[in-house]
OpenMM code with the backbone's topology and positions (N, CA, C; nanometers):
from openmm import Vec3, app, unit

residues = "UNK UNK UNK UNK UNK UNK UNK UNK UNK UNK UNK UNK UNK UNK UNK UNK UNK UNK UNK UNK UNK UNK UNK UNK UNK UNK UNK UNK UNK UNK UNK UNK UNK UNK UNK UNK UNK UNK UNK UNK UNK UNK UNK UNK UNK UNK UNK UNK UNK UNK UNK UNK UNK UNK UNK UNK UNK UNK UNK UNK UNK UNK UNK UNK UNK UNK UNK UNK UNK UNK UNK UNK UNK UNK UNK UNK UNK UNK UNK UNK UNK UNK UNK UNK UNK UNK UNK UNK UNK UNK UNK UNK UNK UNK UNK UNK UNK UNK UNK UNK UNK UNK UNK UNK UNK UNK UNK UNK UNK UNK UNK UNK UNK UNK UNK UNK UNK UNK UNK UNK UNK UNK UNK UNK UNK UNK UNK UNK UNK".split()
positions = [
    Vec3(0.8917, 2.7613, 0.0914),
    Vec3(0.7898, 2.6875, 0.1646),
    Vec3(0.8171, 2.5374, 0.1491),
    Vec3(0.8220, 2.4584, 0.2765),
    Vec3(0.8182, 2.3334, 0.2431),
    Vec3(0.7084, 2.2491, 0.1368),
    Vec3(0.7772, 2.0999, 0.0851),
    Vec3(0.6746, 2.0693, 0.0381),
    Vec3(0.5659, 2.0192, 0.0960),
    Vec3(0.4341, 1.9712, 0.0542),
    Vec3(0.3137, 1.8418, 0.1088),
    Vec3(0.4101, 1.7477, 0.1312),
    Vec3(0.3860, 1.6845, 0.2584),
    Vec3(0.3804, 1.5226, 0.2270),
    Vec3(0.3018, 1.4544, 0.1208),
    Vec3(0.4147, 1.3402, 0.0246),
    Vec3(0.3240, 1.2605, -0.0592),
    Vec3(0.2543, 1.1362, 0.0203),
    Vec3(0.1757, 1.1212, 0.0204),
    Vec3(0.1253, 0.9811, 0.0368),
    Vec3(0.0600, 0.8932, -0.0617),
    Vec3(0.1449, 0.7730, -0.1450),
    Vec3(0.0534, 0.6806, -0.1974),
    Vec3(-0.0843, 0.6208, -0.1614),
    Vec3(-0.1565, 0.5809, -0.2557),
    Vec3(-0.2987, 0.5327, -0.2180),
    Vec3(-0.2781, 0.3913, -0.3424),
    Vec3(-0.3420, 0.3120, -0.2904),
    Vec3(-0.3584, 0.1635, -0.3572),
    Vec3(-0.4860, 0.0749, -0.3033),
    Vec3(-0.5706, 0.1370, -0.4483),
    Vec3(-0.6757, 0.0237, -0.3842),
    Vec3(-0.7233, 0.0193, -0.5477),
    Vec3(-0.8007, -0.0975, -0.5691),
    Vec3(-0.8043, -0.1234, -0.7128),
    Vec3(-1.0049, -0.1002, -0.7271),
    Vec3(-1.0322, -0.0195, -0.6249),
    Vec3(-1.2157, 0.0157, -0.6456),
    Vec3(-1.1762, 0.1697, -0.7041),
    Vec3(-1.1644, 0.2094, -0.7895),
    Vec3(-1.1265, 0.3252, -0.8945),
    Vec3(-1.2236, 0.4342, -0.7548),
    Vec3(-1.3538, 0.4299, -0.7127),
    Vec3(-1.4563, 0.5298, -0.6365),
    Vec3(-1.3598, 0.5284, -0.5233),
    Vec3(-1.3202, 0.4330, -0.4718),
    Vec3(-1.2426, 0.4531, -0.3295),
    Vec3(-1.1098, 0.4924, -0.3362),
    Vec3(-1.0389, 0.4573, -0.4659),
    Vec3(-0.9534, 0.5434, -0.4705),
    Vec3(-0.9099, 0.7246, -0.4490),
    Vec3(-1.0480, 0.7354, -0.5407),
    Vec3(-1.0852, 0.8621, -0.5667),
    Vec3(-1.0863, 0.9178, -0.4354),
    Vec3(-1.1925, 0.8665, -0.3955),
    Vec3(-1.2671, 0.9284, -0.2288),
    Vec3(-1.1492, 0.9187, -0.1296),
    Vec3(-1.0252, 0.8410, -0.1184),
    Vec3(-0.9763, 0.8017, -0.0164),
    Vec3(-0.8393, 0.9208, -0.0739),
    Vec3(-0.8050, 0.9748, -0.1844),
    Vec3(-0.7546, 1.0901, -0.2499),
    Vec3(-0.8382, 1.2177, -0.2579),
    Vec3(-0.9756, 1.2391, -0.2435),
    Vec3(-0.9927, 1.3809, -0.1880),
    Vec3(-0.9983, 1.3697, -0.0613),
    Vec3(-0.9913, 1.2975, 0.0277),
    Vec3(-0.9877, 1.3107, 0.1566),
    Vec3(-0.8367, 1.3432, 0.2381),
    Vec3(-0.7586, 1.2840, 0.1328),
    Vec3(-0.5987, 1.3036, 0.2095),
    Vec3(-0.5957, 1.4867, 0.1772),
    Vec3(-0.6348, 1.4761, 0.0132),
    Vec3(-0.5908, 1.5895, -0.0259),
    Vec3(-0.6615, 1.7598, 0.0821),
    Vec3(-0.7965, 1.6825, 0.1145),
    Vec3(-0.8510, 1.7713, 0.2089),
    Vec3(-0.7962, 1.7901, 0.3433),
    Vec3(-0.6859, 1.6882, 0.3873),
    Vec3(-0.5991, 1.6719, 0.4943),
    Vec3(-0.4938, 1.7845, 0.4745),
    Vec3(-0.4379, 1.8486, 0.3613),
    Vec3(-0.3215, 1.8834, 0.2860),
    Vec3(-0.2078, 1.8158, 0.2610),
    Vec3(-0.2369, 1.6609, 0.2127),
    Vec3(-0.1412, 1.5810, 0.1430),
    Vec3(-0.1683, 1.6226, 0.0104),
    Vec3(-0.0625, 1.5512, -0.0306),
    Vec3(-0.0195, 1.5061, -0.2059),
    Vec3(-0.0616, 1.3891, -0.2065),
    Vec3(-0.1064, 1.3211, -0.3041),
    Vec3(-0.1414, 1.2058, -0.3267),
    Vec3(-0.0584, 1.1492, -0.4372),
    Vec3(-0.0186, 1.0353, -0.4098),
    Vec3(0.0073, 0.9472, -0.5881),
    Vec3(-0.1133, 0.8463, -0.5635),
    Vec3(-0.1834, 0.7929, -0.6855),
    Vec3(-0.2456, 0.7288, -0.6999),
    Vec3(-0.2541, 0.5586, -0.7454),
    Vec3(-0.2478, 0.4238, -0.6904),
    Vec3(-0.2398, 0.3375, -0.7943),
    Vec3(-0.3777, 0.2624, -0.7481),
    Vec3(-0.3706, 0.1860, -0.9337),
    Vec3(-0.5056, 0.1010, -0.9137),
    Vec3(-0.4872, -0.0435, -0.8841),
    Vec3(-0.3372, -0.0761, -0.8854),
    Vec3(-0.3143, -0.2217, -0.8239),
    Vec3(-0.1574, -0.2014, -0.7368),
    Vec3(-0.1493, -0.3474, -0.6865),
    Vec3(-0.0380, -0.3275, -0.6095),
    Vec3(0.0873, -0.3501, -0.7080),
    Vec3(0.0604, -0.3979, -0.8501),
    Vec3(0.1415, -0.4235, -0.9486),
    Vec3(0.2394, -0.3304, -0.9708),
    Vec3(0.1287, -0.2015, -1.0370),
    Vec3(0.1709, -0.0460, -1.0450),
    Vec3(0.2316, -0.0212, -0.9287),
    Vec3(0.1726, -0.0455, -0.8383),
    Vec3(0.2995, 0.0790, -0.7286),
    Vec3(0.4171, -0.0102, -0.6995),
    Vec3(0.4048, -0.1591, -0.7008),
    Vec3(0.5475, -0.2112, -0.7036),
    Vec3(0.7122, -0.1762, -0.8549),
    Vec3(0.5632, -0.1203, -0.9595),
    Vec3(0.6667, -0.0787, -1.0970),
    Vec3(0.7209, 0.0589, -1.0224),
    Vec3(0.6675, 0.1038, -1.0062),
    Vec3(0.6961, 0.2675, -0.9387),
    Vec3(0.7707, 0.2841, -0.8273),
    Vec3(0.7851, 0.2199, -0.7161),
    Vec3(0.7870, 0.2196, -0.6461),
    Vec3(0.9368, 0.2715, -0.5806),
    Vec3(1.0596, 0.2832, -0.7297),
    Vec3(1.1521, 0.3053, -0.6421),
    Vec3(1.1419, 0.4707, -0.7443),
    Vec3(1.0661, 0.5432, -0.7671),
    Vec3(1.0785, 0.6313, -0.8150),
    Vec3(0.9483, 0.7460, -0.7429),
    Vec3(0.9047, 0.6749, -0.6687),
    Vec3(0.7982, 0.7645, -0.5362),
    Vec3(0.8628, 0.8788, -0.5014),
    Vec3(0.7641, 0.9719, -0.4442),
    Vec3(0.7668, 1.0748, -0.3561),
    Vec3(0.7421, 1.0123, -0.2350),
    Vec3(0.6341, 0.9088, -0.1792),
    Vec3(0.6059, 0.8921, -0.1110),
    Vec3(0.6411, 0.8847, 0.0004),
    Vec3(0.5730, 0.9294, 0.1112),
    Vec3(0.6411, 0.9333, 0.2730),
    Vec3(0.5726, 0.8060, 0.3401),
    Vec3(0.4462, 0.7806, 0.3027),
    Vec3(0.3719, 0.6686, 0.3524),
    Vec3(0.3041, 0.5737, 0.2201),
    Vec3(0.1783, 0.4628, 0.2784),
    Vec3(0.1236, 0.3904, 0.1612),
    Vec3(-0.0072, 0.3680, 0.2716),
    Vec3(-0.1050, 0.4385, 0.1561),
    Vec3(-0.2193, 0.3736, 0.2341),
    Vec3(-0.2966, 0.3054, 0.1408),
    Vec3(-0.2985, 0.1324, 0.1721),
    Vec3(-0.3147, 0.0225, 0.0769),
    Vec3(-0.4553, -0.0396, 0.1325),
    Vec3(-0.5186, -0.0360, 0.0163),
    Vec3(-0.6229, -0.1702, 0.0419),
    Vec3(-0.6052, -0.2914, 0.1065),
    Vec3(-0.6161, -0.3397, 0.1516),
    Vec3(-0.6183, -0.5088, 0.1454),
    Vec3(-0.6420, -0.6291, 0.0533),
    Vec3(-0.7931, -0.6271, -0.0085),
    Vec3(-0.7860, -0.7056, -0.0984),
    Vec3(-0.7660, -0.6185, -0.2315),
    Vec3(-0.6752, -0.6564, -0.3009),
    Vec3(-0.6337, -0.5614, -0.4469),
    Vec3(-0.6389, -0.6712, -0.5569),
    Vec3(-0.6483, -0.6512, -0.6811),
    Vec3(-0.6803, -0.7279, -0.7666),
    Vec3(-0.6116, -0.8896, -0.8006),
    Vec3(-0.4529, -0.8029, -0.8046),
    Vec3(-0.3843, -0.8736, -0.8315),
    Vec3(-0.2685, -0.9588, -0.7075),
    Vec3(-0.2961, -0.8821, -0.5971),
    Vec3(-0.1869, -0.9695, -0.4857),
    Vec3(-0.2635, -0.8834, -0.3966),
    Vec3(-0.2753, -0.8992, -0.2992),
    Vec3(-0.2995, -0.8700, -0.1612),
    Vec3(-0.1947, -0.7221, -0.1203),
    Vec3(-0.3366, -0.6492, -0.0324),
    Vec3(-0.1667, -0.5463, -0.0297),
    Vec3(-0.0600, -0.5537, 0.1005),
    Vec3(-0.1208, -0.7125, 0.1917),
    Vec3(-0.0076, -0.7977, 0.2753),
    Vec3(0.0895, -0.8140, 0.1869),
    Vec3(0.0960, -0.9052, 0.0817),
    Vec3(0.1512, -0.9916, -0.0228),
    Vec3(0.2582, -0.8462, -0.0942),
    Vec3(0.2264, -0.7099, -0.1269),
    Vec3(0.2766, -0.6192, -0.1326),
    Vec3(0.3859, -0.5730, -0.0833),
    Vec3(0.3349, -0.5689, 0.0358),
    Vec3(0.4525, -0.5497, 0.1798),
    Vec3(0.5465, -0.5731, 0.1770),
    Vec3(0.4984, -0.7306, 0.1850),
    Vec3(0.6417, -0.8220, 0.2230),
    Vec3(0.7115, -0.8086, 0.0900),
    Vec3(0.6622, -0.8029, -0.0305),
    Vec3(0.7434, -0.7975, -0.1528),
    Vec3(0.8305, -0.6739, -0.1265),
    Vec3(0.8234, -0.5774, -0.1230),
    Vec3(0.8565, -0.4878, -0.1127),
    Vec3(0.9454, -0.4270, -0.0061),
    Vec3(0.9333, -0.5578, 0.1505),
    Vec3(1.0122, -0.5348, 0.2193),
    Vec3(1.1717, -0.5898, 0.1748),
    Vec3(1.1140, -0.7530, 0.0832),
    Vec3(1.2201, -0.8169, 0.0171),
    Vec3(1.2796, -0.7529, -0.0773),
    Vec3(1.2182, -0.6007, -0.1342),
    Vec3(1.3264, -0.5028, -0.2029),
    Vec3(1.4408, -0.4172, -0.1045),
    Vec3(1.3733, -0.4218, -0.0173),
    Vec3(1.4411, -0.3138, 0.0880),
    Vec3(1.4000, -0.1768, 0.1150),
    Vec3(1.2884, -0.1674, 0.0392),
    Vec3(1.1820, -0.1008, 0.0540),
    Vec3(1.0438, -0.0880, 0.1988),
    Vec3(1.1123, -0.0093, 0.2837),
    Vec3(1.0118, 0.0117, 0.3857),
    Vec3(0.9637, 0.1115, 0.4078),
    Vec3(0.8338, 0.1274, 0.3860),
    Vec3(0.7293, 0.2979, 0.3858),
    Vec3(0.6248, 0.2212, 0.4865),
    Vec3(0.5974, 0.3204, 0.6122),
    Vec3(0.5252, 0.3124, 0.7091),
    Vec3(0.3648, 0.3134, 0.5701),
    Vec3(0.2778, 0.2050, 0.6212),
    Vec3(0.1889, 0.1652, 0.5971),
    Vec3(0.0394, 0.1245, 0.6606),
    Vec3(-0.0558, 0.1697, 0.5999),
    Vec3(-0.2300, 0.1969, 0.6509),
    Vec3(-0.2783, 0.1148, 0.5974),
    Vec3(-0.3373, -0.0046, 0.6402),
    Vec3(-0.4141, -0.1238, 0.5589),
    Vec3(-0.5424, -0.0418, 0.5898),
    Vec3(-0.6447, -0.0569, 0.4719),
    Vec3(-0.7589, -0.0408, 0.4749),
    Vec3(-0.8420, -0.1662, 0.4369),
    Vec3(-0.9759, -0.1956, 0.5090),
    Vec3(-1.0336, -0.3141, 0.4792),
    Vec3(-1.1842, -0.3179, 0.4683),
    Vec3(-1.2422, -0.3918, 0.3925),
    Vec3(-1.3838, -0.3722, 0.4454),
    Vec3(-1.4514, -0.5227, 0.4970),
    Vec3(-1.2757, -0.6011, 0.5007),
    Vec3(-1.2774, -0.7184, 0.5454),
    Vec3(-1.2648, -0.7825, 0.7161),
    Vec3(-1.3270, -0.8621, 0.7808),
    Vec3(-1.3208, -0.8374, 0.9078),
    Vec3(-1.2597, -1.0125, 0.9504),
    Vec3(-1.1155, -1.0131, 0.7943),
    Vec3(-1.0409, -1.1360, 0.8713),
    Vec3(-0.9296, -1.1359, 0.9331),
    Vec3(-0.9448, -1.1757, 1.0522),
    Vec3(-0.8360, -1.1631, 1.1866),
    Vec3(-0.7260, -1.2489, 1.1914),
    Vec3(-0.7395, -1.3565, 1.0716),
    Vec3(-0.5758, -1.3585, 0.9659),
    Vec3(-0.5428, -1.2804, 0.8933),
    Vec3(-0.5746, -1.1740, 0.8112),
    Vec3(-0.5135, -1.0597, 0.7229),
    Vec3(-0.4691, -0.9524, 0.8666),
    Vec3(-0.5620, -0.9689, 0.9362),
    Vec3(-0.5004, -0.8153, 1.0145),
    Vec3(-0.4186, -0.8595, 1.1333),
    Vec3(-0.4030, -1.0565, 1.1220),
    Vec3(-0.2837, -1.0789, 1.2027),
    Vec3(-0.1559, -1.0691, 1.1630),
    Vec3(-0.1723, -1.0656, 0.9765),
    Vec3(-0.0527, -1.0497, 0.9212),
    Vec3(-0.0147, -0.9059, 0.9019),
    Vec3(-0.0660, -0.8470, 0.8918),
    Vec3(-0.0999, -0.6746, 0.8990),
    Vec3(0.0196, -0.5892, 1.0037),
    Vec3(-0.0135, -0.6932, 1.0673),
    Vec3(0.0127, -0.6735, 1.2283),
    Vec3(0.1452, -0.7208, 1.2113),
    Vec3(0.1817, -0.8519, 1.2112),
    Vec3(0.2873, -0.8628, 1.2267),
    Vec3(0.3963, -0.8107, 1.1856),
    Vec3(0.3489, -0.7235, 0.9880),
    Vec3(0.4332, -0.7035, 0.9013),
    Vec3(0.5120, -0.5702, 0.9978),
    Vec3(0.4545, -0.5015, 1.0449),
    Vec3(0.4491, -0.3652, 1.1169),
    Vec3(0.3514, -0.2745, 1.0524),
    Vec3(0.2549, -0.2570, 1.0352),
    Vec3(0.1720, -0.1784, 0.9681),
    Vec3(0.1585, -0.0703, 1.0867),
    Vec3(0.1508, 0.0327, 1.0219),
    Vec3(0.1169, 0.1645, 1.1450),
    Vec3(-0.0519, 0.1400, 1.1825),
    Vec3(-0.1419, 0.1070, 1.1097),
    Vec3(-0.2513, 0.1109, 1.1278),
    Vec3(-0.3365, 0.0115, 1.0405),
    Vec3(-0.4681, -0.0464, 1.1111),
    Vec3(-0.5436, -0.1388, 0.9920),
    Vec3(-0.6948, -0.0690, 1.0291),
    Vec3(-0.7085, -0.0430, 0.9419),
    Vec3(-0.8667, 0.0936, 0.9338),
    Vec3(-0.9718, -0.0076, 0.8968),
    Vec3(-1.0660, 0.0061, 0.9123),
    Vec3(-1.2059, -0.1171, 0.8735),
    Vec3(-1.3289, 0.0125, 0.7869),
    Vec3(-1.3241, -0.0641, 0.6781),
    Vec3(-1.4334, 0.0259, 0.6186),
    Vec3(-1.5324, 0.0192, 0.6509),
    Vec3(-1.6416, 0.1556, 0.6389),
    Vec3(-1.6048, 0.2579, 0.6689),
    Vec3(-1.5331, 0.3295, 0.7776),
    Vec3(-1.4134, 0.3982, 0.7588),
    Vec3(-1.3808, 0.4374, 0.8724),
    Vec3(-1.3453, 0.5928, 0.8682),
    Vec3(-1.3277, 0.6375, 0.9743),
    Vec3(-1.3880, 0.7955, 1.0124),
    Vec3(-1.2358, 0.9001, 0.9617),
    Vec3(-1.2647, 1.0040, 0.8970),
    Vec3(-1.1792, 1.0736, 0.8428),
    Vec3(-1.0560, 1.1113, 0.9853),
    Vec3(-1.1434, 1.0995, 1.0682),
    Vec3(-1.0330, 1.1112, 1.1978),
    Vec3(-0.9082, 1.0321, 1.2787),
    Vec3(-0.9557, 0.8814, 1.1832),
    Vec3(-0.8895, 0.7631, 1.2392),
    Vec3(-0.8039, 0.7982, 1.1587),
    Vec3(-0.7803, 0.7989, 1.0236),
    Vec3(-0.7262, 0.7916, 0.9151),
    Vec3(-0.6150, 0.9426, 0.9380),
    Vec3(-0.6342, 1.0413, 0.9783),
    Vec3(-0.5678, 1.1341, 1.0348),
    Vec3(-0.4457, 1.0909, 1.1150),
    Vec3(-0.5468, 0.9970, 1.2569),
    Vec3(-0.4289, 0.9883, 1.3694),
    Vec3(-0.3642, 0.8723, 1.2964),
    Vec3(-0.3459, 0.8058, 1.2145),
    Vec3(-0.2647, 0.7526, 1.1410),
    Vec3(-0.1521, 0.7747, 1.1032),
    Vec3(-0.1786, 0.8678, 0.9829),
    Vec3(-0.1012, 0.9527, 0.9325),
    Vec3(-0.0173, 1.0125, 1.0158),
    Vec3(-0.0568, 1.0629, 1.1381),
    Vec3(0.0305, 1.1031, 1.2071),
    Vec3(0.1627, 1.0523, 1.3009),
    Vec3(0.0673, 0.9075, 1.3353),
    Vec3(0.1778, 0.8181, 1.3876),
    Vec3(0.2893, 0.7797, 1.2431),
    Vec3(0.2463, 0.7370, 1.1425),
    Vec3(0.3015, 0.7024, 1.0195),
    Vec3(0.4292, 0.7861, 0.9791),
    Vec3(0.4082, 0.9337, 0.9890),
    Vec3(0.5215, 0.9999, 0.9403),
    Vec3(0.5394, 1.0778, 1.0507),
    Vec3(0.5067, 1.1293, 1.1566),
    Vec3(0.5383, 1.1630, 1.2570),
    Vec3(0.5058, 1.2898, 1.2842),
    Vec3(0.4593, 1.3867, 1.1886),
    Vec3(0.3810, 1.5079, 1.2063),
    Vec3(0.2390, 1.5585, 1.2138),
    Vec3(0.2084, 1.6689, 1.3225),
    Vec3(0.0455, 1.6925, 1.3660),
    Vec3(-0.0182, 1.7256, 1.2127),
    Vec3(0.0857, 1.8447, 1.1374),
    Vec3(-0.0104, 1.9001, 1.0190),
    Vec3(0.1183, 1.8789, 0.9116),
    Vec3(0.0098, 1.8188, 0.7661),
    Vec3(0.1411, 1.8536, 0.6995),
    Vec3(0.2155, 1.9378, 0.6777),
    Vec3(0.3178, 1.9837, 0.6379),
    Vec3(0.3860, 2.1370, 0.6226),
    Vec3(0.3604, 2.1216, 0.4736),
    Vec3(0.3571, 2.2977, 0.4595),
    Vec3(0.3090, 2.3901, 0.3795),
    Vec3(0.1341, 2.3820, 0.3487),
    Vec3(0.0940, 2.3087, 0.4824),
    Vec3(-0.0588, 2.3196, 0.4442),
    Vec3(-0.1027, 2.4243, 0.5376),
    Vec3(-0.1558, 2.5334, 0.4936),
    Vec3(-0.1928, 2.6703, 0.5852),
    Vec3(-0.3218, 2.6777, 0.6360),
] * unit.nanometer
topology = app.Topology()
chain = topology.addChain("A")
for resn in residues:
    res = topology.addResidue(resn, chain)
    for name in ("N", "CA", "C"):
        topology.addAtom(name, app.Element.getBySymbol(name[0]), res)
């Protein structure tokens, strides 16, 4: 049987982490979990991950500021900004970086779906029955 898709999660509100990880997992993803963008930049070349669905504002750097770090590794994973911020400079940079999607909190378990789907390119994950 194939595996889940992994998808990282990065947001540094420990509840939204949580919540935004039973919700993938109720999708039939895998989740990795981080609580800053620090951690998933330490990790980052040792992922499962197929995607990153990142906060915006995170404790320690922005998870724009993430991106681009990470693009300057050579590191590119299709990416979901989540926000509960409504500034149209973060989601111009969002935008520009290539982000597959910028979600506005609260947003609907369905948006966050057709995401995912543009993101890695499949309707259901495989091996989710």
């Amino acid at each position: 049987m194939p595996t889940r898709k992994v998808i990282a999660i990065i947001d540094d509100d420990l509840d939204v982490l949580a919540a935004i990880e039973r919700l993938l997992s109720s999708l039939g993803y895998r989740t990795e979990a981080y609580a800053s963008a620090t951690e998933f930049i330490d990790a980052v070349m040792k992922t499962e991950a197929a995607c990153v669905v990142s906060d915006v504002h995170l404790g320690d750097i922005t998870g724009v500021e993430m991106a681009r770090h990470l693009s300057s590794l050579g590191v590119t994973l299709p990416t979901i900004f989540v926000t509960a911020s409504q500034d149209p400079t973060l989601r111009k940079q969002a935008i520009d970086l290539g982000c597959v999607a910028y979600l506005e909190k609260p947003f609907a378990k369905d948006e966050l779906a057709q995401a995912l789907i543009r993101a890695i390119g499949i309707l259901k994950p495989s091996g989710n029955t």
